[in-house]
VOGU-3710 file (C-alpha; in Angstrom, 3 decimals, decimal comma):
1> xxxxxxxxxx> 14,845/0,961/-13,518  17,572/-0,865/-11,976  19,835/-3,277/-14,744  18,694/-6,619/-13,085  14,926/-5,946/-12,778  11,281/-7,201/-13,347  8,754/-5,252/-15,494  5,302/-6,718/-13,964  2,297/-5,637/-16,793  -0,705/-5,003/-14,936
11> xxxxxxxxxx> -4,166/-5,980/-16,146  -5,719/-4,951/-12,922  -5,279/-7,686/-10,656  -5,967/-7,633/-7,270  -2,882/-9,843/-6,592  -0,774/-7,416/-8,969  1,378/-5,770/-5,852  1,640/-9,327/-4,483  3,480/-10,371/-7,422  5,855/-7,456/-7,403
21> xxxxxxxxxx> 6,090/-8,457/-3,382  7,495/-11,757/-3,986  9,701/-10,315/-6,804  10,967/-8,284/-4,507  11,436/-10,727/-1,491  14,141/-12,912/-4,209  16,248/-10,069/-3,984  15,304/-8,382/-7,276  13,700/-4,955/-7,777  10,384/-5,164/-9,480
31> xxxxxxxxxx> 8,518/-1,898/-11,353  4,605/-1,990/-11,584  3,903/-0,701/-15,462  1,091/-0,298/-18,023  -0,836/-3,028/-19,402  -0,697/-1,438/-22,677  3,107/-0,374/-22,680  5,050/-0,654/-26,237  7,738/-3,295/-26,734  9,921/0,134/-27,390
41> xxxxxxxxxx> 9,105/1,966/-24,030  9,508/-1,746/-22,312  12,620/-2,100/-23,717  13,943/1,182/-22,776  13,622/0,442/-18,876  15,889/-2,930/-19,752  14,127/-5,022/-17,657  15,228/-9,000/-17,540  12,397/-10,603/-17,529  8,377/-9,549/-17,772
51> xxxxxxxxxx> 5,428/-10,804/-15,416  2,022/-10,398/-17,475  -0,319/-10,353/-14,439  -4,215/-11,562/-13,864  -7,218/-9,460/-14,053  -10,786/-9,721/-13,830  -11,547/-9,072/-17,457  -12,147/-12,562/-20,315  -9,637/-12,655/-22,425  -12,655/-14,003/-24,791
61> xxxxxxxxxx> -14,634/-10,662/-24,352  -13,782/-8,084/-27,583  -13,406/-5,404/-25,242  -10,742/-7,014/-22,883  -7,794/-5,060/-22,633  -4,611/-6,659/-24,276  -1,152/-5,496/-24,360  1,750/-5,225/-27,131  1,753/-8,400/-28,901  5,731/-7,518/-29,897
71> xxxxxxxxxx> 6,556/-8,545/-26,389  6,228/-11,924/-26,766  9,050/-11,528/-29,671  11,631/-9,114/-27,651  13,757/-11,814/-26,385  13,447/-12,324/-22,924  11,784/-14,478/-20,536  7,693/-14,088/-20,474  6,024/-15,587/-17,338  2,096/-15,106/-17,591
81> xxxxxxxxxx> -0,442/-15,651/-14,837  -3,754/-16,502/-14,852  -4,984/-13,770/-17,380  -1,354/-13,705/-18,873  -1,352/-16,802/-19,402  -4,536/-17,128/-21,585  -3,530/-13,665/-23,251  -0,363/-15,803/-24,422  -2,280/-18,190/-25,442  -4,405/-16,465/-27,916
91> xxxxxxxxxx> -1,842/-13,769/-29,480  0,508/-16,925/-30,073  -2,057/-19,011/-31,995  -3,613/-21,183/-29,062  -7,015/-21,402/-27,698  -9,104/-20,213/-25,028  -12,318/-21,467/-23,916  -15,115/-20,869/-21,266  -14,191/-23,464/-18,888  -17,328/-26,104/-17,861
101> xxxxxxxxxx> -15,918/-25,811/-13,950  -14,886/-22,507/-12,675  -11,525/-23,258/-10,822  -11,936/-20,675/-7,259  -9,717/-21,742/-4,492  -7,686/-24,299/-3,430  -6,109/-26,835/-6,177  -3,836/-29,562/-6,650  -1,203/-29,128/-9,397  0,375/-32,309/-11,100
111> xxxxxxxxxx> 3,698/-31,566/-11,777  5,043/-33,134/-15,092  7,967/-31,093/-15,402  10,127/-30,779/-12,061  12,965/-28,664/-14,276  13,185/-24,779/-15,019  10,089/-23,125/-13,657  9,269/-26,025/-11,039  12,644/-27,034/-10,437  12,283/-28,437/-6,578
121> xxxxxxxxxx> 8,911/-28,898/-6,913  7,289/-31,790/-5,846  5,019/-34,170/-8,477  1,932/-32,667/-6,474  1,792/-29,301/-4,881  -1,103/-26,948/-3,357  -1,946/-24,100/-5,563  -4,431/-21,335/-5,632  -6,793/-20,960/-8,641  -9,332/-17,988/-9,340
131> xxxxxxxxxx> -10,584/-17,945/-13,064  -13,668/-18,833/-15,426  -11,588/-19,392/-18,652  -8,954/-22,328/-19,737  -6,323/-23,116/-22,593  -8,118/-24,822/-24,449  -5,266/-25,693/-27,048  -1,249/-25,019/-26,218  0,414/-22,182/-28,848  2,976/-24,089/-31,330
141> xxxxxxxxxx> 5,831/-24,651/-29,900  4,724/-24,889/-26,231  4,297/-28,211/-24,283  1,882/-28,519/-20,317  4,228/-29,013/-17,494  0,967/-29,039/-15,214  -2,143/-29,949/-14,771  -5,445/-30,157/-12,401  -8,479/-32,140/-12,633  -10,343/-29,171/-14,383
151> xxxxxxxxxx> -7,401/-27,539/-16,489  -5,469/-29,771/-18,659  -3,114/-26,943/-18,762  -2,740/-25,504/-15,596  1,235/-24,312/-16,833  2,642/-24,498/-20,180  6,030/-23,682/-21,409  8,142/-22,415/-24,600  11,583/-23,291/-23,468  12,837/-21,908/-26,741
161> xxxxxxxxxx> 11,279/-18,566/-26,581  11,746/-18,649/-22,788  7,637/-18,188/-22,634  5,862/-19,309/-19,576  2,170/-19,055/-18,484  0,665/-20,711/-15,613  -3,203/-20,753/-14,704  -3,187/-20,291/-10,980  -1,406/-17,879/-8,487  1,928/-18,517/-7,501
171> xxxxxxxxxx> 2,091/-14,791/-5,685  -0,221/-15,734/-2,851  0,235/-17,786/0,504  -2,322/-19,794/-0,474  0,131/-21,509/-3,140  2,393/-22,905/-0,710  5,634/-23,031/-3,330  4,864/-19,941/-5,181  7,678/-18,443/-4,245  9,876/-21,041/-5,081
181> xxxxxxxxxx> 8,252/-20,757/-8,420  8,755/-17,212/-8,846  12,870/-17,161/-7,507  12,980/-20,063/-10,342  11,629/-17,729/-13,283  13,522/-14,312/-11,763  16,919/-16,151/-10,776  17,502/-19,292/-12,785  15,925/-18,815/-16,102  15,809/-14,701/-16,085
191> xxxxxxxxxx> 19,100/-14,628/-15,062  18,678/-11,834/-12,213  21,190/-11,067/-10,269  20,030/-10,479/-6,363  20,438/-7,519/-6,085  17,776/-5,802/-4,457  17,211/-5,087/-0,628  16,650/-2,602/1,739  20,075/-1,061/2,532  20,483/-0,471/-1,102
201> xxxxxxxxxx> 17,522/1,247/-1,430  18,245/3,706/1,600  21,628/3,720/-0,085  20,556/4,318/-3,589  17,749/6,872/-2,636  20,119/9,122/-0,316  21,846/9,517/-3,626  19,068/10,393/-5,569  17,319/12,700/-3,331  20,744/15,262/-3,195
211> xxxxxxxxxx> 20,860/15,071/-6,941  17,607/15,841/-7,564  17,513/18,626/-4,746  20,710/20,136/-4,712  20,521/23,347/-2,256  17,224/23,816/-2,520  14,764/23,737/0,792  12,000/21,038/1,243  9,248/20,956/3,104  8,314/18,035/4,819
221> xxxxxxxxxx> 4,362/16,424/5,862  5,287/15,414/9,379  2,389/13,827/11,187  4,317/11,227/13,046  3,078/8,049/11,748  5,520/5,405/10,343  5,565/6,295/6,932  6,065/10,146/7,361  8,318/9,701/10,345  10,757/7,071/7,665
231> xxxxxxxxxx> 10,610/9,458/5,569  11,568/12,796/6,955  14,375/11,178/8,602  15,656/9,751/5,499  15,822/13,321/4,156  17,312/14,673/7,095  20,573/11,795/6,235  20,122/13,228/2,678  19,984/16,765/2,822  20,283/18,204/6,945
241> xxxxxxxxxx> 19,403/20,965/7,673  17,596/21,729/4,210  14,874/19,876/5,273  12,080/21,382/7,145  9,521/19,180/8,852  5,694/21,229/9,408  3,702/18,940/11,444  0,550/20,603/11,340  -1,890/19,569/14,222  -5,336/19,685/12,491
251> xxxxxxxxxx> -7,147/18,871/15,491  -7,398/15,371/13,620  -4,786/13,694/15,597  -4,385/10,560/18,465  -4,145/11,484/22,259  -1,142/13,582/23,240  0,330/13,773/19,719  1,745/16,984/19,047  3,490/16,465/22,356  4,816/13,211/21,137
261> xxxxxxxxxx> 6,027/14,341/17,900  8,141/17,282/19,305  9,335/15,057/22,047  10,536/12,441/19,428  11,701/14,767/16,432  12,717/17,765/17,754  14,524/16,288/20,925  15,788/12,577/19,764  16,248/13,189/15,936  17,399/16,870/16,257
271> xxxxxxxxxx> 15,319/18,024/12,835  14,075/21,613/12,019  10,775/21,255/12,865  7,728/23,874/12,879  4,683/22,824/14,859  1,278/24,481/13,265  -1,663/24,815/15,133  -4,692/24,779/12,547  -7,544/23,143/14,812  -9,736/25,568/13,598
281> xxxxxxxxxx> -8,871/25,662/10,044  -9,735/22,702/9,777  -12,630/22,059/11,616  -14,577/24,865/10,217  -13,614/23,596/6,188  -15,093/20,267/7,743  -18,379/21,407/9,331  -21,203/20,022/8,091  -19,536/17,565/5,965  -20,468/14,007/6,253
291> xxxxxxxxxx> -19,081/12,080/2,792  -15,924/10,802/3,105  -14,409/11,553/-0,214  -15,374/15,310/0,199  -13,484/15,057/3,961  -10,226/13,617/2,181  -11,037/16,452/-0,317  -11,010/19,448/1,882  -7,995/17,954/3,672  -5,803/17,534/1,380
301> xxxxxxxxxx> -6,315/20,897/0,117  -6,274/22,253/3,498  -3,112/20,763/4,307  -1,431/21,838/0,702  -2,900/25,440/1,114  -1,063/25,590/5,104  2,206/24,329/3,336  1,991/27,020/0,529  1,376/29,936/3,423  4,232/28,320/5,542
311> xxxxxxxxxx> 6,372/28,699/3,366  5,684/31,762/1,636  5,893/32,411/5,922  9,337/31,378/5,907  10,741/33,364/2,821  14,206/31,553/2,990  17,143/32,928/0,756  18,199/30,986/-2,193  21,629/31,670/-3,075  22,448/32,967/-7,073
321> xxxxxxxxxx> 25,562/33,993/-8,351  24,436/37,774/-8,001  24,113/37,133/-4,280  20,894/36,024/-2,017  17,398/36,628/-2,933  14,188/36,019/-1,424  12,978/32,748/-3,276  10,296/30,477/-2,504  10,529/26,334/-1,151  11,013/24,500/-4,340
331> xxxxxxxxxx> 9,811/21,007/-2,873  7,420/19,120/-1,008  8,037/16,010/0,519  5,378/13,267/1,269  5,274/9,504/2,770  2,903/8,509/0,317  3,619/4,443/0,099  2,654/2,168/-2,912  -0,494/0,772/-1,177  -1,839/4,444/-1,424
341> xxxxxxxxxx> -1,241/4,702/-5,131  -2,888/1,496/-5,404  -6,132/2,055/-3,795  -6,667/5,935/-5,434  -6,161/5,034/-8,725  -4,425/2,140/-11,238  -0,661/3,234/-10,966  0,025/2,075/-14,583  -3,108/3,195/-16,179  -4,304/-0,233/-16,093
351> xxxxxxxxxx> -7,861/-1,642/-15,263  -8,084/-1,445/-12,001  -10,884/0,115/-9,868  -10,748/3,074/-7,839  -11,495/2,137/-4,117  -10,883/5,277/-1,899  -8,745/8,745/-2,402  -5,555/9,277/-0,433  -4,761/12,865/0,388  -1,492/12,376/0,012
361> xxxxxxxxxx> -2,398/10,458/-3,933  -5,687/11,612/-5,087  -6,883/15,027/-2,813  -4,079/17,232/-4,112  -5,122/20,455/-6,077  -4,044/20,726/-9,316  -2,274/23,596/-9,677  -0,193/22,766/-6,911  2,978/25,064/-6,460  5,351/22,279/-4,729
371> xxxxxxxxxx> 7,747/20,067/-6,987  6,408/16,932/-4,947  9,237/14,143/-3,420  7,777/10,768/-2,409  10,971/8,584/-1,596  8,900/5,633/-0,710  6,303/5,929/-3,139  7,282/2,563/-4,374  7,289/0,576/-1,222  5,160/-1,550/0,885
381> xxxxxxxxxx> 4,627/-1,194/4,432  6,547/-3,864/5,903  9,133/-2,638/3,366  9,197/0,963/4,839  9,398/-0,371/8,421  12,482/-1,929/7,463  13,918/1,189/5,736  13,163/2,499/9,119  15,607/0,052/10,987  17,875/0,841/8,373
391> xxxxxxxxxx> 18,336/4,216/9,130  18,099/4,388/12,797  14,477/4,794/13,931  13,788/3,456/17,425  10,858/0,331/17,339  8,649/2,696/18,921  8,139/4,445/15,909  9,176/1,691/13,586  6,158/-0,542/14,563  3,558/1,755/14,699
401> xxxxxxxxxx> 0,637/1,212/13,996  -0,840/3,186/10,830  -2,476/5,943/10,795  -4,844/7,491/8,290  -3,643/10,807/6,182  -7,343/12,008/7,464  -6,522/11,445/11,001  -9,412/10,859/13,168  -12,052/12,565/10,123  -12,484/9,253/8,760
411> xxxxxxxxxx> -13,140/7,856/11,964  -15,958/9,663/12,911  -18,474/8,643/10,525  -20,476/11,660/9,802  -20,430/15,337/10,319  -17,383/15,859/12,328  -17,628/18,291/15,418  -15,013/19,227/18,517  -17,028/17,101/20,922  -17,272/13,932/18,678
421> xxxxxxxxxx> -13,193/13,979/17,874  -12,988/14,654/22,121  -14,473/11,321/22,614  -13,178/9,294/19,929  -9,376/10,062/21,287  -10,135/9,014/24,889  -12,063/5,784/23,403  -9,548/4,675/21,512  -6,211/5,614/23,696  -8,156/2,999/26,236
431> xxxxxxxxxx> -8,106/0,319/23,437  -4,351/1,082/22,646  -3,669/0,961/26,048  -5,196/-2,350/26,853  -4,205/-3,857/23,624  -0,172/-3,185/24,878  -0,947/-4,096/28,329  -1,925/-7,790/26,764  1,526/-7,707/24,790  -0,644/-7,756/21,595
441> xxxxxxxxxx> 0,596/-4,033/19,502  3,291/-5,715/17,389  1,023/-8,274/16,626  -1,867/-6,557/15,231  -1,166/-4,934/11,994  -3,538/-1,922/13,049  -6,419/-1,455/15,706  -8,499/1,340/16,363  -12,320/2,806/17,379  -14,408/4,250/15,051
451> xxxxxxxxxx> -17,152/6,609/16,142  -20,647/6,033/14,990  -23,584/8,014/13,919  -25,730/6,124/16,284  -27,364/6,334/19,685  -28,474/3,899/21,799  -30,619/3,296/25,161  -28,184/2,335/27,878  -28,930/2,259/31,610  -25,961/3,394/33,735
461> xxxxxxxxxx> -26,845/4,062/37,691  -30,475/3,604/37,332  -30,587/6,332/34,910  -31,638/5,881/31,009  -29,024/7,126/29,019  -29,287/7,406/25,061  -25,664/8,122/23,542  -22,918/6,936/21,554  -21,701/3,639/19,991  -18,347/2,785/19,080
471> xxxxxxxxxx> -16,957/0,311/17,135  -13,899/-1,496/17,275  -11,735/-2,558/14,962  -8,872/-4,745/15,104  -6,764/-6,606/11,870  -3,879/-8,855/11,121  -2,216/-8,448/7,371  0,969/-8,154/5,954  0,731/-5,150/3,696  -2,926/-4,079/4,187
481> xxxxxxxxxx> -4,103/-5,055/0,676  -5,948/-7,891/2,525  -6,727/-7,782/6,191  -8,279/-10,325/8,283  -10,273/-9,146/11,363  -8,559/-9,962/14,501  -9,407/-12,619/17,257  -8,894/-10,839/20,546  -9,035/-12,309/23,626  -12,523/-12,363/25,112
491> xxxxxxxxxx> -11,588/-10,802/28,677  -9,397/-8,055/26,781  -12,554/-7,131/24,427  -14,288/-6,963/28,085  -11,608/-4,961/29,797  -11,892/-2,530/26,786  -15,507/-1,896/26,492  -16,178/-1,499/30,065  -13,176/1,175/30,338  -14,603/3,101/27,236
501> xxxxxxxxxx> -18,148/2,980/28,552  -17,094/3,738/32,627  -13,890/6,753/31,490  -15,354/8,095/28,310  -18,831/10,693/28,760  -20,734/9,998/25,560  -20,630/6,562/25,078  -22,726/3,456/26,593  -21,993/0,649/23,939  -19,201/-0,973/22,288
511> xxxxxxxxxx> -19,415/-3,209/19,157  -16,302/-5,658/17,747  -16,170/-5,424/13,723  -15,563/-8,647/12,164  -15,028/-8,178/8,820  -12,019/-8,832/6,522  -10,771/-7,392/3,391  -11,881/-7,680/0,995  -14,911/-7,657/0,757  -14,650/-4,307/3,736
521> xxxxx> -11,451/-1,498/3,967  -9,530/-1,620/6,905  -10,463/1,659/7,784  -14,090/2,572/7,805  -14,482/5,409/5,345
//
């Protein structure tokens, strides 16, 4: 962990990453880590300050999860939220109650302390609530510096311990101040330094990738989304011509994208790249299957099992002091992103709920014969496009939009088949198309069709038809934890429907998805 950073303790929030966003935005790196840590292991990452995050559980349940009461006696500054808070409260001698009025939404906070933690704050400011439970009765020692009308203490404070707990959310937009709040904990009473920021990390991570693989050959997951595409050519600054990209064209892909990628990586960015064609592979493990966790499944193994043969393929020399032998690729490089981690699994161990497996997180095989490198494991999207500017990636590729590890397998709801892919590519390079032609790509944070397991009567030239429906599905976010569906223009949803349903054989309707996230995913399966 960096010397001037945040330890954030996650009880499973859904707003967890958010907070570690904003820590991140003051200029100050910000690690994710157990709930349950020890005061000992916390103390051993030095971390400045700690965040004790929110969570669904009741601090007044026997079986909620609590963490390392020594924490609150290490020394440094404590900020809890929501949950944190109330866990403060009752490991420190206060009280917690079931509160008569669940506070949900939009609040207003009466400031009664415009010093430390609210310095700049106003005497009333817009805050976000989103919990059952309230402090009942402050911990010795602490005093409110904010209230609402259904939480006494909405924030408290321990200016001699340097404790601080606060009912709402200060990480989300909907707390208009928030960050202001959060600088004031990191920077003026943590002490932080800023530190943090996206040409150090490039900086810092060039560094640590040549340490940690020396001479040794890594293969690299091209598929030409943003993520990969950052990340291979960050390896290529760190380690040339050790680094070769497979881009393995699983018959899973967009419109025209293996010519695309060779064009763009081969041509522009000069890397050793090796273009597989396993179409087939892949289609036949897929046949017949129609859950989606099974499809992420077999792809994920797929795609390790194609790396293992590749290079076992490749058989490149590894120099010893007795001369060159025949040795195999050490390393195996993935643009897994923090998101991913996120939705999989908890990345702390903490109480949080599994929503979908990423192949590139949750669909590896176990015995897995790769080291595995994930340089941007740690970073959020808008983060990584950044990284991308940083080291030289044209916008093009910079603001794409993402792209699913699955391809176009979790897109086709269903049993996937040759004919099915076929039409979703042409449906939904018409949507891209119109969507630029309107000026609205960089705005959208992804759109796409998704291919349905549904036919419908249609009458096209007199004739009956009875084929398929596709759904699209357009969103606006900021790191695609939440999503909100997009409001297109009504003559581009027009344009786009009647091109699908005129250019693509197959298809006679078109549907607009309006949901958000949560309660939906982004993507479909």
């Amino acid at each position: 962990m960096c010397k001037d950073s945040i330890a954030i303790l996650d009880f499973g929030s859904q707003y967890t990453h958010l907070i570690a966003r904003r820590v991140r935005e003051c200029g100050v790196y910000s690690e994710i880590v157990p709930y349950n840590i020890t005061a000992r292991d916390l103390l051993a990452r030095s971390p400045k300050a700690i965040i004790i995050s929110g969570g669904p559980a009741s601090v007044l349940s026997r079986k909620s999860p609590v963490c390392d009461k020594a924490i609150f006696n290490i020394g440094i500054p404590v900020l809890g939220i929501c949950y944190g808070a109330q866990l403060m409260t009752k490991f420190l001698g206060g009280k917690v109650a079931k509160a008569k009025a669940r506070e949900y939404g939009k609040a207003i906070l009466k400031v009664t302390s415009t010093k430390g933690l609210f310095k700049d704050l106003t005497k009333k400011e817009k805050i976000w609530m989103s919990h059952g439970d309230k402090i009942a009765l402050l911990p010795r020692g602490f005093k409110v510096i904010g209230a609402t009308d259904n939480s006494p203490v909405a924030a408290m404070k321990d200016t001699k311990r340097k404790l601080y707990g606060v009912q709402f959310h200060p990480e989300v937009v909907h707390t208009p101040k928030g960050k202001k709040i959060i600088k004031n904990f990191v920077v003026d009473i943590a002490g932080c330094r800023i530190t943090w920021s996206v040409k150090s990390f490039v900086k810092e991570s060039i560094r640590e990738l040549r340490e940690k693989i020396g001479d040794e050959k890594v293969l690299c997951a091209l598929s030409g989304g943003v993520d990969s595409s950052v990340m291979s050519i960050l390896l290529h600054k760190a380690i040339g011509k050790n680094l070769i990209a497979v881009f393995i064209d699983n018959g899973l892909l967009r419109k025209d994208e293996v010519t695309l990628v060779e064009k763009r990586f081969k041509n522009m960015y000069h890397l050793n790249l090796k273009v597989v064609n396993a179409k087939k592979v892949f289609l036949k493990g897929l046949r017949g299957v129609k859950d989606p966790e099974r499809k992420r499944k077999i792809i994920g193994k797929l795609f390790i099992d194609i790396f293992q043969k590749e290079a076992k393929k490749l058989g490149l020399p590894r120099r010893t002091p007795k001369g060159s032998i025949r040795g195999r690729i050490k390393f195996l490089a993935q643009g897994t992103l923090y998101p991913d981690v996120i939705e999989s699994v908890s990345p702390t161990g903490g109480p949080s709920a599994t929503i979908k497996t990423h192949h590139n997180v949750g669909g590896l095989p176990k015995n897995l014969k790769f080291e595995l490198i994930e340089p941007l494991r740690d970073l959020f999207k808008d983060e990584v496009r950044l990284v991308g500017k940083e080291v030289g990636l044209s916008d093009e590729l910079v603001w794409r939009h993402p792209f699913p590890g699955p391809g176009l397998a979790v897109r086709v709801i269903g049993e996937i088949t040759k004919e099915k892919l076929d039409i979703l590519r042409e449906a939904d390079w018409i949507l891209i198309d119109e969507i630029k032609r309107f000026k609205l790509y960089r705005k959208l944070w992804q759109a796409f069709c998704v291919l349905l397991p549904v036919k419908t009567v249609g009458v096209m030239g007199d004739q009956r038809t009875y084929e398929n429906v596709v759904a699209i599905r357009a969103v606006t976010s900021e790191d695609a934890m939440t999503a909100h569906w997009a409001k297109l223009p009504h003559n581009l949803l027009e344009m786009v429907s009647n091109r699908i349903i005129n250019e693509v054989k197959g298809i006679n309707r078109v549907v607009y998805d309006i949901s958000s996230k949560p309660p939906s995913t982004i993507e479909w399966e």
